[in-house]
N, C-alpha and C positions, 0 to 999 in steps of 0.2 A: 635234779641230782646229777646229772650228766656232763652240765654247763661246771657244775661246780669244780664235777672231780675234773675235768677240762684245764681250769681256770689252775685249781693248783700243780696240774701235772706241767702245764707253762711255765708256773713259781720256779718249782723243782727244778724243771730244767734250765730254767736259766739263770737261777742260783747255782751251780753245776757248769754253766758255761762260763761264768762270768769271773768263772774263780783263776786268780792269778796261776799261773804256770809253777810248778813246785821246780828247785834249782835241779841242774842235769844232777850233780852230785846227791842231793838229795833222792832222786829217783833212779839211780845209779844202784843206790846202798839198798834201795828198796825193792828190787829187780829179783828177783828167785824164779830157778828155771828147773826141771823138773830132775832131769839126770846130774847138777849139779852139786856137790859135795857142799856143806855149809862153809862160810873162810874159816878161818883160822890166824889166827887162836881164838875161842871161844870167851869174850871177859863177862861171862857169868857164871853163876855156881846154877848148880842143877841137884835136885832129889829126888830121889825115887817115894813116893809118900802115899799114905793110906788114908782113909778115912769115914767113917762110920756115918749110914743114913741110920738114926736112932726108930723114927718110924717103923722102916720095915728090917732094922737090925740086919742088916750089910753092911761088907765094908764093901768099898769101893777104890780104887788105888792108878795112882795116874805118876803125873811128873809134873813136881813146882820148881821153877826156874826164874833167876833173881841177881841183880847186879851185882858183882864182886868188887863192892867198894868198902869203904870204910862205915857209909853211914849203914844203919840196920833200920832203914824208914822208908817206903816206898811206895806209889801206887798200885794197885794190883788186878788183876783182869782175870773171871774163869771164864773158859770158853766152852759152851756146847755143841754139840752136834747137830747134823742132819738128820735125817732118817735112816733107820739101817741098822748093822750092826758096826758100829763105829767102834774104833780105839782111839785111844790119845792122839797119833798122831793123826786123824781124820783123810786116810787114803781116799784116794778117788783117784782112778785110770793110770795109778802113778805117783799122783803130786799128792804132798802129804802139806796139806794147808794147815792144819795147825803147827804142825814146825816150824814152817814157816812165819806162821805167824809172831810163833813163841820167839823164834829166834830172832826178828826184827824189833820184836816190843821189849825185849830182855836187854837188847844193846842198847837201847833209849833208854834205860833206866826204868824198867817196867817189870811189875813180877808177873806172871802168868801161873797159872794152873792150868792142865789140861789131863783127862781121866779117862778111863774106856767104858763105854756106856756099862750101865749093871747088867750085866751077863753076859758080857762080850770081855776079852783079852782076860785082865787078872782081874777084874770086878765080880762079885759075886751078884745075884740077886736073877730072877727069870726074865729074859727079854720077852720072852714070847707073849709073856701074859701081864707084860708092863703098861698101867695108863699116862695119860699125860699128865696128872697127879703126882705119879709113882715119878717120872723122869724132870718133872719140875723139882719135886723134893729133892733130888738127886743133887740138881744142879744147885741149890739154896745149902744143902750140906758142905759141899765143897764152898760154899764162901764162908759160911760158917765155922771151917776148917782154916782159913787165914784168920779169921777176928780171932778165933782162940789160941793163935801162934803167941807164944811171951816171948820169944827172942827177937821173932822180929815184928814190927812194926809196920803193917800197912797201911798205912791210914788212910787209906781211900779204896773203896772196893765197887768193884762193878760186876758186871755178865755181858757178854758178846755169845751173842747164837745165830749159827746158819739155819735156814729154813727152816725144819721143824725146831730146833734150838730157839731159831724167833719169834715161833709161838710159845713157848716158854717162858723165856724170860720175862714178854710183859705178865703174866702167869706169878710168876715169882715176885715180878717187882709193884703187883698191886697190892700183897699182901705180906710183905717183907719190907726193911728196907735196905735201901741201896746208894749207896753215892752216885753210880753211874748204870746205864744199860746200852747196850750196841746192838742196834737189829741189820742181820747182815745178810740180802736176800730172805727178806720175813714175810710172811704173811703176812696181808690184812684185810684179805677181803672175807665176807661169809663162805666158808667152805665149799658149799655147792657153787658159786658164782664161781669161784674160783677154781674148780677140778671143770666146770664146762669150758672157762678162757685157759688153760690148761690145754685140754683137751685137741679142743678145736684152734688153738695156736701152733700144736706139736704138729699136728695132721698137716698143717698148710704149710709148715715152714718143709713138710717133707714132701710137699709138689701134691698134694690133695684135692681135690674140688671139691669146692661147695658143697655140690649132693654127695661125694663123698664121706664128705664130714658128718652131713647129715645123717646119714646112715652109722659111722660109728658114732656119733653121741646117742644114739637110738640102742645100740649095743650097748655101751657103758650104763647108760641109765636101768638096761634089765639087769647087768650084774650087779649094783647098786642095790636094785632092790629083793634081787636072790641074799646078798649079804644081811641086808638090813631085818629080812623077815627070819632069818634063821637067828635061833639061840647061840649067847657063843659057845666058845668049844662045838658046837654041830658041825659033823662033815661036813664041808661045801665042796670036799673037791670032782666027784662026778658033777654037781649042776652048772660050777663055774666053769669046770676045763671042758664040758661040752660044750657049752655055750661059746665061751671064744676061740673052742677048736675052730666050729661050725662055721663062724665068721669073722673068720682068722686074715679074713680078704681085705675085711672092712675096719681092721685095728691096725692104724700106723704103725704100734710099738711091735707087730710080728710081722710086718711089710718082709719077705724075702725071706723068710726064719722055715727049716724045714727041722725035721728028727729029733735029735736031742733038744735043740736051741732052742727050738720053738718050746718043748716039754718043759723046758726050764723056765723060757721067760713066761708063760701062761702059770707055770708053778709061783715061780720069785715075785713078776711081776703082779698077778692076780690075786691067784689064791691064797698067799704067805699073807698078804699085802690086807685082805679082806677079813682076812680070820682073827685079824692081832683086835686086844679089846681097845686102843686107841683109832683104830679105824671108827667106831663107832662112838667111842667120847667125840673123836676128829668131825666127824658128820653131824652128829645129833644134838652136842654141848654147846655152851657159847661160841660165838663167835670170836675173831683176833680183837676186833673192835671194842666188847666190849670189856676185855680187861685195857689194852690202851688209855682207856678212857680215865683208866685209874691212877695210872701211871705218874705219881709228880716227879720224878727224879730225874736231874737233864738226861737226855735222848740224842744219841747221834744214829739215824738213818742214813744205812748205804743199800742203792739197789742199779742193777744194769739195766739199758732198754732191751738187750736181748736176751732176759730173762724170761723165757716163756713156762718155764715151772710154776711160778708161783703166781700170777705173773706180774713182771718188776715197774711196767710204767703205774697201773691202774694199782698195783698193792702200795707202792711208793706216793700215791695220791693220797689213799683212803688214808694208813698211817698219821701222814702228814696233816688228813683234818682231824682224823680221830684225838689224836693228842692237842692238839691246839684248842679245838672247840670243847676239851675238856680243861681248857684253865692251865694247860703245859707251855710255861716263855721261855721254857728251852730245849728246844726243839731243832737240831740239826740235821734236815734230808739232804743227800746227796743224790741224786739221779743220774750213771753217768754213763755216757754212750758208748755202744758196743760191747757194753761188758754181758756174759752172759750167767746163767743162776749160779756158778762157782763164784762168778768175781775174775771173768778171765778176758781179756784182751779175744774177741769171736769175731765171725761172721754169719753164724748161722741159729746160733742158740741152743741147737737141738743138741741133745746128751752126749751121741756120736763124735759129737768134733771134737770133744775134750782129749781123748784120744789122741786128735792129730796138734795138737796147742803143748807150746813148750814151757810158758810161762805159767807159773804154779796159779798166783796172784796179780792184779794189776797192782802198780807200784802205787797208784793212787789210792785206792784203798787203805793200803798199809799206813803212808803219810797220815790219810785224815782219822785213821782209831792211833796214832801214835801222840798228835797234836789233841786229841781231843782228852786222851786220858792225860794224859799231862797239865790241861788246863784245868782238868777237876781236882789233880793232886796238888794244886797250886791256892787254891780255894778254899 
């Protein structure tokens, strides 16, 4: 199994290496930096728009954005989120990636959608007690929401989703269908393999040892199972915030964290994080694997090697056979160096640095979901 996932992370990458150099102009246009203003003038039209999960009778409301040309026919792309409580424009330390994104793909002749998850900005619906059910339906509404447009014309529609957005969408697109999917920093390994290389990637890239590590995966694993044996809705927050009060030494993510800071991230990071009921679909459900497997609709994979979240060489492998060895000949991974789980131009991968990174998105990125919807709207 080893050899295998081996053999296509080699693929990957050097299908990845071997890819011609995009024009400076090209990646020029594709460059967004964090404190810069978009250009101007803007040549697309923008709306502000609503639209109803019939399921759980929400609306939800975002911004679709669309070329201001003559024709009224276009391909079109919604985008999901991460984790968290996201809005449309997907913040993180500053850089608002989905703007970004929208804005590069709308000047290509692209429509986008982009929405704030259900219970967060102007969407209705409870975050807290949302499944990955609940945020897949979400994200299959909103396409649902372009097929139903009569004025204009999409004729091709897809989903792009970051991380947990990645586990989604193949979610969506095994029981829906889809012209296209984009997994952008996606999962694909079984959960638990995947929070341990997690884990134990984050620890090391922050100057950790060994028995270090050893010791907080020792930790993570009892909180893991203080979560899992409790009902939801049960208090957990005395047994988890003692527990990594207690060995607060031996958890990377509170390394140096004293008073409030520390309260917060044991709060945000732990116990928020434990208590949601998608923590437990996320643990105990299927794996990414096997809805992938289901997947026939072409697949363009993007993931960075200093993606240690998810994490990007070994999720970028499985993906890659997952969809193949189910019968998918279209199938496009990109595995590309340095990038880290945003998709940014790093050196370190750890969450921290984003912080000190100017560039919203790598310009490569943007090119290959630009090139790739356009070849399905062509089809």
């Amino acid at each position: 199994m080893k050899n295998i996932l081996c053999i296509i992370v080699l693929i990957v990458l050097g299908s990845c290496i071997n890819q011609p150099k995009e024009e400076k102009s090209d990646a020029d246009a594709a460059t967004y930096f964090r404190n810069k203003p978009l250009k101007s003038p803007i040549p697309y039209k923008s709306e502000t728009i609503e639209f109803k999960n019939v399921e759980d009778s929400i609306m939800l409301r975002g911004t679709l954005t669309y070329p201001d040309t003559e024709s009224q026919s276009y391909p079109a792309v919604v985008l999901m989120h991460g984790s968290g409580r996201n809005v449309r424009d997907y913040k993180v330390y500053g850089h608002k990636t989905f703007l970004t994104m929208t804005d590069y793909l709308s000047r290509n002749g692209i429509a986008v959608l982009r929405y704030d998850k259900r219970g967060c900005g102007e969407s209705e619906g409870d975050f807290d007690e949302a499944t990955y059910d609940d945020f897949a339906s979400d994200g299959w509404s909103a396409a649902q929401y372009l097929k139903d447009r009569k004025d204009i014309d999409f004729n091709t529609i897809g989903i792009a989703g970051h991380s947990e957005g990645g586990s989604l969408v193949p979610m969506i697109a095994a029981e829906q269908e889809l012209d296209f999917i984009i997994l952008l920093g996606a999962p694909g390994l079984p959960y638990p393999l995947a929070d341990s290389l997690y884990s134990s990637g984050m620890a090391r890239a922050r100057g950790y040892s060994e028995e270090q590590i050893l010791r907080e995966s020792q930790v993570n694993d009892s909180i893991i199972t203080i979560a899992l044996d409790m009902e939801l809705g049960q208090v957990m927050e005395d047994s988890i915030y003692n527990l990594a009060f207690r060995n607060r030494k031996d958890l990377s993510w509170l390394k140096g964290l004293t008073g409030e800071a520390l309260d917060d991230e044991i709060k945000y990071g732990y116990i928020e994080y434990y208590a949601r009921p998608s923590f437990r679909e996320f643990w105990e459900g299927p794996s990414p694997e096997d809805y992938l497997r289901q997947v026939r609709c072409p697949v363009l994979s993007i993931g960075g090697t200093l993606d240690l979240n998810v994490p990007g060489v070994a999720s970028m492998a499985a993906i890659d056979k997952a969809l193949k060895e189910a019968g998918n000949t279209e199938v496009t991974s990109e595995l590309i160096p340095d990038l880290n789980h945003m998709l940014q131009p790093a050196k370190t991968g750890l969450p921290e640095e984003i912080d000190s990174i100017e560039t919203t998105i790598a310009s490569e990125v943007l090119i290959l979901m630009k090139s790739f919807i356009q070849k399905q709207g062509m089809q």
